[in-house]
LUMZA-547595 format. One record per residue (C-alpha): x, y, z; residue in one letter. Coordinates in Angstrom, 3 decimals. Layout:
BEGIN
<rec><X>X</X><Y>Y</Y><Z>Z</Z><r>A</r></rec>
...
% end
This chain:
BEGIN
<rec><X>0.000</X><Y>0.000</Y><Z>0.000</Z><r>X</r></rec>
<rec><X>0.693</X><Y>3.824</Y><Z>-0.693</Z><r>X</r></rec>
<rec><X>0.442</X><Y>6.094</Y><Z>2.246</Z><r>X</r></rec>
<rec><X>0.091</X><Y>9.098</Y><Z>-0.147</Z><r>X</r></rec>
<rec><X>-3.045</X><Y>6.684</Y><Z>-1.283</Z><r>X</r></rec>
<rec><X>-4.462</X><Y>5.018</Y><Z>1.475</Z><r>X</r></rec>
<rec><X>-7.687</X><Y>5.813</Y><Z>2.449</Z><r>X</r></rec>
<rec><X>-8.236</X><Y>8.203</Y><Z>-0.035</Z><r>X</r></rec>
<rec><X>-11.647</X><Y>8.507</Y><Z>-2.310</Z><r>X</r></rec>
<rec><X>-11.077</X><Y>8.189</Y><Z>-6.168</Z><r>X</r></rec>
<rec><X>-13.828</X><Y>8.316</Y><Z>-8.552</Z><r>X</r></rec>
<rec><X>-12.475</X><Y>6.172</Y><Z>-11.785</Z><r>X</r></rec>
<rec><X>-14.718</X><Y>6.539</Y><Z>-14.973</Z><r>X</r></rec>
<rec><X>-15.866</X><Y>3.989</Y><Z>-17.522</Z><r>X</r></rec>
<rec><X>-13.657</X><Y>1.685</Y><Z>-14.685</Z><r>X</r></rec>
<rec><X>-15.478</X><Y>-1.436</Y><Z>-15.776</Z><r>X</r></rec>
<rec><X>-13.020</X><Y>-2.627</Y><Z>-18.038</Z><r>X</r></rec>
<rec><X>-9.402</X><Y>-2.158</Y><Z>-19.813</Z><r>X</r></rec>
<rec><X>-8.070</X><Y>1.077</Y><Z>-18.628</Z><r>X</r></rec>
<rec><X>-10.693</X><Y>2.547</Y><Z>-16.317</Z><r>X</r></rec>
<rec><X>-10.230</X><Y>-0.958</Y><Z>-14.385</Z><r>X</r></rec>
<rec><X>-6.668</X><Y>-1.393</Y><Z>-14.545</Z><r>X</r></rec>
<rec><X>-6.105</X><Y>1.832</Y><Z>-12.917</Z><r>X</r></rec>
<rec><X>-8.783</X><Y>1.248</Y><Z>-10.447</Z><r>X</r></rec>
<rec><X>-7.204</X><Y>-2.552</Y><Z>-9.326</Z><r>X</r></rec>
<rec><X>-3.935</X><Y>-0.790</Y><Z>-9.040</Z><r>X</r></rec>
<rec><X>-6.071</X><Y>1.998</Y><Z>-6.830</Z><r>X</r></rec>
<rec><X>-7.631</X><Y>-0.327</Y><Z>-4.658</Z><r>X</r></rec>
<rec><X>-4.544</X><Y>-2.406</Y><Z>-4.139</Z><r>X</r></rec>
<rec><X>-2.811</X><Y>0.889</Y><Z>-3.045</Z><r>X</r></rec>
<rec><X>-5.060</X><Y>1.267</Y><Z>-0.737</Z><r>X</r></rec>
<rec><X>-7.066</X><Y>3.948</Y><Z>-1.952</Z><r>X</r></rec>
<rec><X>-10.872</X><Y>3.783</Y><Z>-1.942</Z><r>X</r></rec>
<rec><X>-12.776</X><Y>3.202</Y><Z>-5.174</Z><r>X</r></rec>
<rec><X>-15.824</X><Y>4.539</Y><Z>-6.690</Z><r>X</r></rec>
<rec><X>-15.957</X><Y>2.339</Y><Z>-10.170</Z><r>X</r></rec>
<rec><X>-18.428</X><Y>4.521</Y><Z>-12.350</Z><r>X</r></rec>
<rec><X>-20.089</X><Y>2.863</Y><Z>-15.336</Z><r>X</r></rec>
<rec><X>-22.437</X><Y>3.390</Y><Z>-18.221</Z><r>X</r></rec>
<rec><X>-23.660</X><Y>0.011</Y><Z>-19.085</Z><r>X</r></rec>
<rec><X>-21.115</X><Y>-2.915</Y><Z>-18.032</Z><r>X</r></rec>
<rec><X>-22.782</X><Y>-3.435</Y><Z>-15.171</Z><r>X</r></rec>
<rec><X>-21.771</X><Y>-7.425</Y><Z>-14.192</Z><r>X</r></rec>
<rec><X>-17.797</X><Y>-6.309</Y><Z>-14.920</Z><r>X</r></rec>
<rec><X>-18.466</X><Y>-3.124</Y><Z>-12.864</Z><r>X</r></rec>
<rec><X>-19.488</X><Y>-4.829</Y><Z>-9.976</Z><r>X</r></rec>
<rec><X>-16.941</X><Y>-7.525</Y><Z>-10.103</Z><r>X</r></rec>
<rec><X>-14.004</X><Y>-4.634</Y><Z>-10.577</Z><r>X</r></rec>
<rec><X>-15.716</X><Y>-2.980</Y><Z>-7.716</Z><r>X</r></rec>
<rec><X>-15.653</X><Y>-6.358</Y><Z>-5.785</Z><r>X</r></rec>
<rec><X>-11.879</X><Y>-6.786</Y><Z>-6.349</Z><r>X</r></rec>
<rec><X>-10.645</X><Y>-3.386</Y><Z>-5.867</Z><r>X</r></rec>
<rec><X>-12.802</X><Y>-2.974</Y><Z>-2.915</Z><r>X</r></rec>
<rec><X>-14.674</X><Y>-0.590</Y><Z>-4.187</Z><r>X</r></rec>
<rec><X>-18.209</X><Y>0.619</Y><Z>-5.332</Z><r>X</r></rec>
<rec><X>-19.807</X><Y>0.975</Y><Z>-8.252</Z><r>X</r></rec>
<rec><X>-21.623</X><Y>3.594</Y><Z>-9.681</Z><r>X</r></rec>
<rec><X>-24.364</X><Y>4.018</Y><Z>-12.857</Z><r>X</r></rec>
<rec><X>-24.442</X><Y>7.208</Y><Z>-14.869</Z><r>X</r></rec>
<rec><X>-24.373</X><Y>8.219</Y><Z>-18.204</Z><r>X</r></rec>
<rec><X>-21.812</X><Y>10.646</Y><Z>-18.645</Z><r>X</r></rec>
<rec><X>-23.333</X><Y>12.917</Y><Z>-21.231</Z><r>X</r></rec>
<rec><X>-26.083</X><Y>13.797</Y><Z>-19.450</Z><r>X</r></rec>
<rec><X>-24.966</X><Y>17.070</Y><Z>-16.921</Z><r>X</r></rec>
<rec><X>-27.879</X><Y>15.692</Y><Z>-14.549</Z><r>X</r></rec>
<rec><X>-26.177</X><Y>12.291</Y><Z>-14.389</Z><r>X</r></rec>
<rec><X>-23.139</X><Y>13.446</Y><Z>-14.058</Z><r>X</r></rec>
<rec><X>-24.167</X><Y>15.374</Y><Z>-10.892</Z><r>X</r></rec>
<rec><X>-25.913</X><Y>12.451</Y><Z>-9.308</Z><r>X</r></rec>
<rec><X>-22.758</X><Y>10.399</Y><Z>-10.034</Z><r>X</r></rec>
<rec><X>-20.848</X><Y>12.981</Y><Z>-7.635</Z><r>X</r></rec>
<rec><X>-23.813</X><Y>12.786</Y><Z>-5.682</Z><r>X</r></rec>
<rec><X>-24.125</X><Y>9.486</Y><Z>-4.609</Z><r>X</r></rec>
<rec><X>-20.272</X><Y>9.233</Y><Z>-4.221</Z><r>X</r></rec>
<rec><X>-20.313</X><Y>11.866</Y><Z>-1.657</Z><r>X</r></rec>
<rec><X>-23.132</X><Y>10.637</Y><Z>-0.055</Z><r>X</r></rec>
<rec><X>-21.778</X><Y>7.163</Y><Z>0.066</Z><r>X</r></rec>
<rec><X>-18.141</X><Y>8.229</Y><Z>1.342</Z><r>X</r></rec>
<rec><X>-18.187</X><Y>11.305</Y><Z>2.400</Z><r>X</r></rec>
<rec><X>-15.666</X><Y>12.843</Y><Z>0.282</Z><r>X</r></rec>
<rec><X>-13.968</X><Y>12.805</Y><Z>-2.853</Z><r>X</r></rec>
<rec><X>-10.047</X><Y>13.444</Y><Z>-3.194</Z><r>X</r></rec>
<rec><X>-9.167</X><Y>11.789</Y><Z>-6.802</Z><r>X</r></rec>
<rec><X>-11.104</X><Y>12.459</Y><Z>-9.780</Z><r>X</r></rec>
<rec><X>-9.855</X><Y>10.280</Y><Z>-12.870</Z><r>X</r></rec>
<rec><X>-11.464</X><Y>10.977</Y><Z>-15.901</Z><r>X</r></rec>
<rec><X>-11.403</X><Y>7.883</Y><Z>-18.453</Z><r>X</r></rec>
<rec><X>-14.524</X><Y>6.944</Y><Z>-19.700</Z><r>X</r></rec>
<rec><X>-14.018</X><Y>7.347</Y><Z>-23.478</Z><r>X</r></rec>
<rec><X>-15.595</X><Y>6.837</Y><Z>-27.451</Z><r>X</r></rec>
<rec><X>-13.142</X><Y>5.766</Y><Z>-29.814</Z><r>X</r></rec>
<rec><X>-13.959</X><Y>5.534</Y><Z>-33.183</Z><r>X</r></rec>
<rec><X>-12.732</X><Y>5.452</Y><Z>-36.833</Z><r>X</r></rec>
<rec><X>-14.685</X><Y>8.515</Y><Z>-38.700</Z><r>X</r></rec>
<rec><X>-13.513</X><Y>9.092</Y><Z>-41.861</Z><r>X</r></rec>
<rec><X>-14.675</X><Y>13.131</Y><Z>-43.113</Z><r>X</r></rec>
<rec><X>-16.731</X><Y>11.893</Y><Z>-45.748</Z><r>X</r></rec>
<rec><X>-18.403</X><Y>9.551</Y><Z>-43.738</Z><r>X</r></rec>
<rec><X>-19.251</X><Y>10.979</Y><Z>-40.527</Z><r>X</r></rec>
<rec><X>-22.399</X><Y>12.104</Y><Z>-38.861</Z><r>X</r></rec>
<rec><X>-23.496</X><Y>14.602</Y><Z>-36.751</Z><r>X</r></rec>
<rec><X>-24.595</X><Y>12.144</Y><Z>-34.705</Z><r>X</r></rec>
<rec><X>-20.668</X><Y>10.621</Y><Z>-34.603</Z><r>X</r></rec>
<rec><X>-19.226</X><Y>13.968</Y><Z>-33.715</Z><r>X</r></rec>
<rec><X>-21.783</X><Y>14.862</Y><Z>-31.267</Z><r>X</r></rec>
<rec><X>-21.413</X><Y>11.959</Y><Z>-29.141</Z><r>X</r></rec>
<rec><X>-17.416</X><Y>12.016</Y><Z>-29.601</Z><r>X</r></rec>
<rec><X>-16.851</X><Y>15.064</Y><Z>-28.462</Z><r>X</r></rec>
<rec><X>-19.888</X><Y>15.047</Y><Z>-25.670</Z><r>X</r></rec>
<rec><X>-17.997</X><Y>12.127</Y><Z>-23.748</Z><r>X</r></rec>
<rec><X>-14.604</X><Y>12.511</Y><Z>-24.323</Z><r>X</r></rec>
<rec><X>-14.687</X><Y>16.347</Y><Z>-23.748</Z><r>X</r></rec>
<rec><X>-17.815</X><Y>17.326</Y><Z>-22.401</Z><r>X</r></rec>
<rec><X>-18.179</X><Y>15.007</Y><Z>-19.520</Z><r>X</r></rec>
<rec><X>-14.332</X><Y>15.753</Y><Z>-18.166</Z><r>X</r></rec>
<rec><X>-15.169</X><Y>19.049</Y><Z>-17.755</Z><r>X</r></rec>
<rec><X>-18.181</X><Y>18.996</Y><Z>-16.503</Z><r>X</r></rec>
<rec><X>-16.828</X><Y>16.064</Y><Z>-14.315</Z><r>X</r></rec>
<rec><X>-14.265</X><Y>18.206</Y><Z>-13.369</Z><r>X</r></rec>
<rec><X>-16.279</X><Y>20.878</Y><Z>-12.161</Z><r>X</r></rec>
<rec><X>-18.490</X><Y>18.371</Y><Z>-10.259</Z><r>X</r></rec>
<rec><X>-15.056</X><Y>17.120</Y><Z>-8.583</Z><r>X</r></rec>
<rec><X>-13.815</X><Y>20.590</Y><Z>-8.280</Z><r>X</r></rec>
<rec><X>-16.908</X><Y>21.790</Y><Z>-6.155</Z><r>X</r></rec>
<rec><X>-16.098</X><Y>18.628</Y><Z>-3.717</Z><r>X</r></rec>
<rec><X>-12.459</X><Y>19.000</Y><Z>-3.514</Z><r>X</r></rec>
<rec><X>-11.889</X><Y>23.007</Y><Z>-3.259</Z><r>X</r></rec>
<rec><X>-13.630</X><Y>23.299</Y><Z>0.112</Z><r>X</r></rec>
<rec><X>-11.900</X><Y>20.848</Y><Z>1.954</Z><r>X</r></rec>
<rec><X>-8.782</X><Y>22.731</Y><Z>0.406</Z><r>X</r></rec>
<rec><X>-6.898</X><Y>19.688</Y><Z>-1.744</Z><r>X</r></rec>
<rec><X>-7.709</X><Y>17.380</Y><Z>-4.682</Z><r>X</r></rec>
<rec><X>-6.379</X><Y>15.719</Y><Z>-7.761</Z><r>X</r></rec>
<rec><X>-7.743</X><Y>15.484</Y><Z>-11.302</Z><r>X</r></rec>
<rec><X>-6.476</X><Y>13.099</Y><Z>-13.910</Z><r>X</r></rec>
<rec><X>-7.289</X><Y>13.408</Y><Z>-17.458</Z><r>X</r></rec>
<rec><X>-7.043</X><Y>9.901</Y><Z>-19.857</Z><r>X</r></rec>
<rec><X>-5.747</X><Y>11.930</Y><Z>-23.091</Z><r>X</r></rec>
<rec><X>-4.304</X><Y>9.959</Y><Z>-26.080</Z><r>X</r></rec>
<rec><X>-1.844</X><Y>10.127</Y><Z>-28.445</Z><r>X</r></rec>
<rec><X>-4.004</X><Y>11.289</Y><Z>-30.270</Z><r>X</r></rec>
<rec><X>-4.166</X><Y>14.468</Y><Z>-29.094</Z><r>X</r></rec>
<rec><X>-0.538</X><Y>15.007</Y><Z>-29.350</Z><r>X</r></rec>
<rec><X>-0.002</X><Y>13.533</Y><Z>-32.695</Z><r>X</r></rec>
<rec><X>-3.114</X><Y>13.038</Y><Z>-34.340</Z><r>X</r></rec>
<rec><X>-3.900</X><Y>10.593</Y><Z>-37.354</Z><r>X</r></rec>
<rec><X>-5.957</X><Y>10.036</Y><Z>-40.226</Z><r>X</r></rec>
<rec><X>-9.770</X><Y>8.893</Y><Z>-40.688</Z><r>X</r></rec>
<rec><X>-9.787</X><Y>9.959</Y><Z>-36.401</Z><r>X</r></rec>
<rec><X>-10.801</X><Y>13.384</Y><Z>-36.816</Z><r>X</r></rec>
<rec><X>-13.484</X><Y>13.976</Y><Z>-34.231</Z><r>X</r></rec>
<rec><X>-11.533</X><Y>11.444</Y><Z>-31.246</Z><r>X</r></rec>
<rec><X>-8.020</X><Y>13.250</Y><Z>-32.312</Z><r>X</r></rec>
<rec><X>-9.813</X><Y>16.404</Y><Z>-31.683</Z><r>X</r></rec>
<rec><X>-11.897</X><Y>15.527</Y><Z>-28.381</Z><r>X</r></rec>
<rec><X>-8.493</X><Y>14.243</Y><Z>-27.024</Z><r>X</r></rec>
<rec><X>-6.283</X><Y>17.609</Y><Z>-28.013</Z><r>X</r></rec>
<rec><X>-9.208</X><Y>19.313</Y><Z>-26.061</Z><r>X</r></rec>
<rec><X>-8.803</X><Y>17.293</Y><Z>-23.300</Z><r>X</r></rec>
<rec><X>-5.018</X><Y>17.698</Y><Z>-23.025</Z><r>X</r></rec>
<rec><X>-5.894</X><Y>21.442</Y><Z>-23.045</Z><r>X</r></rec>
<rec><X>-8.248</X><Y>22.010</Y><Z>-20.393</Z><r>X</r></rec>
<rec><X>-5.787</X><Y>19.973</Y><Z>-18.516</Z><r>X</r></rec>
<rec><X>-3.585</X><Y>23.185</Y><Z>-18.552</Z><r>X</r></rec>
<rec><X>-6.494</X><Y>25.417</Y><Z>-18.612</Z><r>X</r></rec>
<rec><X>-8.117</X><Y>23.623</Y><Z>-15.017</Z><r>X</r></rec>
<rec><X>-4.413</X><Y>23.927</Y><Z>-14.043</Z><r>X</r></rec>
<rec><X>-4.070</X><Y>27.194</Y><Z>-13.682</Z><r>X</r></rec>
<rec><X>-7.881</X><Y>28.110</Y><Z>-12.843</Z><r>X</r></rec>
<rec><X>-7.682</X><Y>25.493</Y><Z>-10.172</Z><r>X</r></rec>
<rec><X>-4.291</X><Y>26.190</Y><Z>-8.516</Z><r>X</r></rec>
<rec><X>-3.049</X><Y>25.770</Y><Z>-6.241</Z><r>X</r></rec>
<rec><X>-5.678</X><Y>24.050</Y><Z>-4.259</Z><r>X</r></rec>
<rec><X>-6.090</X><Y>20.978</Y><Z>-6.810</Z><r>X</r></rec>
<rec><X>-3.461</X><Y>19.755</Y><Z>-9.349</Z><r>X</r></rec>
<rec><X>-4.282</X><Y>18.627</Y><Z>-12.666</Z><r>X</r></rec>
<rec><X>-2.740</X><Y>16.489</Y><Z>-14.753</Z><r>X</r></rec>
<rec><X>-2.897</X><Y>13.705</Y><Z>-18.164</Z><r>X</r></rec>
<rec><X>-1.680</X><Y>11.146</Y><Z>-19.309</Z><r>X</r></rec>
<rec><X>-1.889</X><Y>10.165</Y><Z>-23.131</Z><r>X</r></rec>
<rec><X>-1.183</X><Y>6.329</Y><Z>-23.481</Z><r>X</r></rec>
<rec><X>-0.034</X><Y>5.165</Y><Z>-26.907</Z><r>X</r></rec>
<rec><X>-0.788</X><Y>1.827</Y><Z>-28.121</Z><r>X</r></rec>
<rec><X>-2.174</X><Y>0.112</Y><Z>-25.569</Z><r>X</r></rec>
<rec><X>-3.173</X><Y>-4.375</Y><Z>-26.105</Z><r>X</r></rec>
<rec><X>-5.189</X><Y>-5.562</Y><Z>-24.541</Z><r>X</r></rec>
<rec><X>-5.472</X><Y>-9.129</Y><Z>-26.456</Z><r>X</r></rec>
<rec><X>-7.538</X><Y>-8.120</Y><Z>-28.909</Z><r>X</r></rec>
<rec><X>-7.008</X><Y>-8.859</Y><Z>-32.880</Z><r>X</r></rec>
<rec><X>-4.136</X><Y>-6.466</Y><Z>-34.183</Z><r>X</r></rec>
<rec><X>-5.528</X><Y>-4.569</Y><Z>-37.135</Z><r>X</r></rec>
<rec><X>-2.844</X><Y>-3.587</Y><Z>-39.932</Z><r>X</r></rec>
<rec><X>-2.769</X><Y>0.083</Y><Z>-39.291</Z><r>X</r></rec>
<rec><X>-2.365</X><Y>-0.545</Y><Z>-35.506</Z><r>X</r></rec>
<rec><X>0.754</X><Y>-3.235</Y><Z>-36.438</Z><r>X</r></rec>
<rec><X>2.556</X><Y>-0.733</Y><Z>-38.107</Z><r>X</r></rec>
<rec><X>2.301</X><Y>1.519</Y><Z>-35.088</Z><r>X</r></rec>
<rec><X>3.672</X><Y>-1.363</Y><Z>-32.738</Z><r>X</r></rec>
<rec><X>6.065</X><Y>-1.754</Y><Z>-35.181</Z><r>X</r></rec>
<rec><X>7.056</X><Y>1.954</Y><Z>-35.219</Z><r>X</r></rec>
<rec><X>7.782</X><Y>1.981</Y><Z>-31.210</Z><r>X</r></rec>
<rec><X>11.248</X><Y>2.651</Y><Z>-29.930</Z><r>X</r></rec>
<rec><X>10.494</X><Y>0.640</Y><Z>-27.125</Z><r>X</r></rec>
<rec><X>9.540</X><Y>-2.363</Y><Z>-29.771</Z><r>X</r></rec>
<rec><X>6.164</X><Y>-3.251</Y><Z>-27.431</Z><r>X</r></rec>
<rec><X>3.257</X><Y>-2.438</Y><Z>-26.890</Z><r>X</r></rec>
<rec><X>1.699</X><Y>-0.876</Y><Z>-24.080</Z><r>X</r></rec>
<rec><X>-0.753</X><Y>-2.894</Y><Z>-20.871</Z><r>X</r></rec>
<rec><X>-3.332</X><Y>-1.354</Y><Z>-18.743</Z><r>X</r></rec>
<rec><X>-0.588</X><Y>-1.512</Y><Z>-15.866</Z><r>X</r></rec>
<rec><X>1.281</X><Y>0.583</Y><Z>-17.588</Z><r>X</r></rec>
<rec><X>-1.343</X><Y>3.408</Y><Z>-17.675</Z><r>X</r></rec>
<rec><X>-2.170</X><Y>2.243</Y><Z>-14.157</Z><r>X</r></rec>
<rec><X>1.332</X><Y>2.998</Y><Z>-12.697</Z><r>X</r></rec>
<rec><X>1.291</X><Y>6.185</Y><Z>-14.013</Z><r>X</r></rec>
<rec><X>-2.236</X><Y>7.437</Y><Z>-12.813</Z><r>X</r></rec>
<rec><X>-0.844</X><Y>6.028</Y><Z>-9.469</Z><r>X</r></rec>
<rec><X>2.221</X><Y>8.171</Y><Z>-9.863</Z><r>X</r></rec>
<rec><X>0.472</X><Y>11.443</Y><Z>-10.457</Z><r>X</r></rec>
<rec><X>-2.372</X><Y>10.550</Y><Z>-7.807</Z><r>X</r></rec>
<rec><X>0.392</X><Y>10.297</Y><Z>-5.706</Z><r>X</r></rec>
<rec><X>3.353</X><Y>12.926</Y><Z>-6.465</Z><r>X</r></rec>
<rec><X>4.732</X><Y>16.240</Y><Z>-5.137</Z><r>X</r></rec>
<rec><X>1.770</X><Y>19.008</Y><Z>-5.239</Z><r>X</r></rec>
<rec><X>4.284</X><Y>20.821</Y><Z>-7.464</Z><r>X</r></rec>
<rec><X>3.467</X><Y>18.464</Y><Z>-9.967</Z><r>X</r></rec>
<rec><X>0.483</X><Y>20.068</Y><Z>-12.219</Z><r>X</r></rec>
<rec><X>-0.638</X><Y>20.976</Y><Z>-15.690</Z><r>X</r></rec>
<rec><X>1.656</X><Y>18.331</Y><Z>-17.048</Z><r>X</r></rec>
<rec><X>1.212</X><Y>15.706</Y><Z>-20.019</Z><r>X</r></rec>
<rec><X>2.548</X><Y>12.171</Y><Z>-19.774</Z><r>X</r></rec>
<rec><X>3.011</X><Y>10.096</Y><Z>-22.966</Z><r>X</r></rec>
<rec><X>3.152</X><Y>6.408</Y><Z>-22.465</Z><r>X</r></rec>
<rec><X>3.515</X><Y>5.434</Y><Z>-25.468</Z><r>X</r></rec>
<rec><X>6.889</X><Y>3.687</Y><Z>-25.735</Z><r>X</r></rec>
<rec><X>8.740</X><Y>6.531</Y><Z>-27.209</Z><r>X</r></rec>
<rec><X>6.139</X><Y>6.702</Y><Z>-29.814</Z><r>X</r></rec>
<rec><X>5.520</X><Y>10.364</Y><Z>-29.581</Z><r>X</r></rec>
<rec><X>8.998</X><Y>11.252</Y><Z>-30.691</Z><r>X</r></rec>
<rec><X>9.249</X><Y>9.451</Y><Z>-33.017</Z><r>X</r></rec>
<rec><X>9.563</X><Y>10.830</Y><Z>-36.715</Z><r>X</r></rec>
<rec><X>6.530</X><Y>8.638</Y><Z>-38.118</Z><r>X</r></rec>
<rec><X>2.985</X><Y>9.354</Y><Z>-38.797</Z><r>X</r></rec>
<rec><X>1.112</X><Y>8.336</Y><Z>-35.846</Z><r>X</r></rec>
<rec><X>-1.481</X><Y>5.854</Y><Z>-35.244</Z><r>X</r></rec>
<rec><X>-4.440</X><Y>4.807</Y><Z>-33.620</Z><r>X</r></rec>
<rec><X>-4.097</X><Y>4.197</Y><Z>-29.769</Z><r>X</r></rec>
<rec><X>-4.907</X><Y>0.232</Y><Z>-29.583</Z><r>X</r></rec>
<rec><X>-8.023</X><Y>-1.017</Y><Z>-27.048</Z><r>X</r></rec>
<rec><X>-9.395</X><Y>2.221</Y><Z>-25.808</Z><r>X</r></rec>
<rec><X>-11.263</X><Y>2.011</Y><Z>-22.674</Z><r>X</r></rec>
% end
C-alpha cells in the first residue's frame, strides 16, 4: 500500500473494463478507496468494484444531470472525494466523408464534455476541503493526431488542453494532470494500421493497462508541485519521426 493513497476517495470513470479498471485494481490495491463509475457494463463493474474494494456507480456521462448524481451518490456514500480520474471514453474510426453529426456529437460530448463537466463536479467537492487531484485519460491522439480519427483526435487535443487550462484556474488548491497512453493491447485482434504503429515503437512493445495504471498512481500520488503536465506512455512513440497511429483497445 501507498500512504500518499491510502484511504483516499477516487472516482475512476468507464472503470469497468481495460483502462478505467486497470487503474482502479492498481487503486484499490494501493489502498485507496474506489468509486468504479459505469455506463452500461454493469456485471464487470461490480466484479471490478468487488476486487478493488470498491463501489460501483451508474451514470451516463453525457447527461450534466447524471453526471451530478454520479458525484452525488459518491459523496453521499463516502463522504468525500479526493481523486477524480477521468477515463470513460468513445473511440472511433470517422472518416470526413463519412461521418455524422450524430458521430461527432457523441465524440466530443464524452470525451470532452463530460471531463469538464466532471471536473467541475469534482472541483466543487475537492476546493472546500482545500486539496484534490484530477487526472485526465488523453491519447496520443491528441498530441499527434492521425488520419480517418478526426473527431476522437480532436476531443483528445481538447482534453489535453483544459488539462492546462483547469491547471491554472484550479491552482493551487487541486493539481491537474494527463496522461496520453499510446498503443495500448489488450489481447484483442491487431488490425494492420495498428501493427505498423507497434512496429514503429522505440520501445519495440506495446503498451498494458498496468502501464497506464502505474502512471495514474504516480500522479495521484506525487509532489503538489506536480500540475498541468502531459505524460506520454507510449513507448517513445511520440517522438518518433513517423505518422502516428491509432491508440490500440481504448477504454
Amino acid at each position: 500500500m501507498s500512504e500518499a493513497i491510502e484511504g483516499k476517495v477516487v472516482l475512476v470513470t468507464g472503470a469497468a473494463r481495460r483502462v478505467g479498471r486497470a487503474v482502479a485494481m492498481e487503486l484499490g490495491r494501493a489502498g485507496a478507496r474506489v468509486a468504479v463509475h459505469y455506463r452500461g457494463s454493469a456485471e464487470e463493474a461490480k466484479k471490478t468494484a468487488a476486487e478493488c474494494g470498491g463501489k460501483a456507480f451508474q451514470a451516463d456521462l453525457s447527461s450534466i444531470s447524471e453526471i451530478e448524481r454520479l458525484f452525488a451518490g459518491v459523496a453521499e456514500s463516502y463522504g468525500r472525494l479526493d481523486a477524480l480520474v477521468n477515463n470513460a471514453a468513445v473511440y472511433e474510426r470517422t472518416p470526413i466523408l463519412k461521418t455524422t453529426e450524430e458521430q461527432w456529437d457523441r465524440i466530443l460530448t464524452t470525451n470532452l464534455k463530460a471531463y469538464y463537466f466532471c471536473a467541475q463536479q469534482a472541483a466543487r467537492l475537492m476546493l472546500p476541503r482545500g486539496e484534490g487531484r484530477i487526472l485526465n485519460i488523453s491519447s496520443l491522439g491528441g498530441i499527434r493526431p492521425w488520419a480517418e480519427y478526426g473527431p476522437y483526435n480532436a476531443s483528445k487535443a481538447g482534453v489535453i488542453h483544459m488539462t492546462k487550462s483547469l491547471a491554472k484556474e484550479l491552482a493551487p488548491t487541486i493539481q491537474v494532470n494527463s496522461i496520453a497512453p499510446g498503443v495500448i493491447e489488450f489481447g484483442d485482434p491487431v488490425p494492420k494500421e495498428v501493427q505498423r504503429q507497434i512496429d514503429d515503437t522505440p520501445a519495440g512493445l506495446t503498451g498494458t493497462g498496468q502501464d497506464i495504471a502505474e502512471a495514474a498512481l504516480y500522479f495521484l500520488t506525487c509532489s503538489r508541485y506536480v500540475t498541468g503536465q502531459v505524460l506520454a506512455v507510449d513507448g517513445g512513440l511520440s517522438s518518433h519521426t513517423g505518422l502516428g497511429g491509432p491508440s490500440f483497445g481504448k477504454s
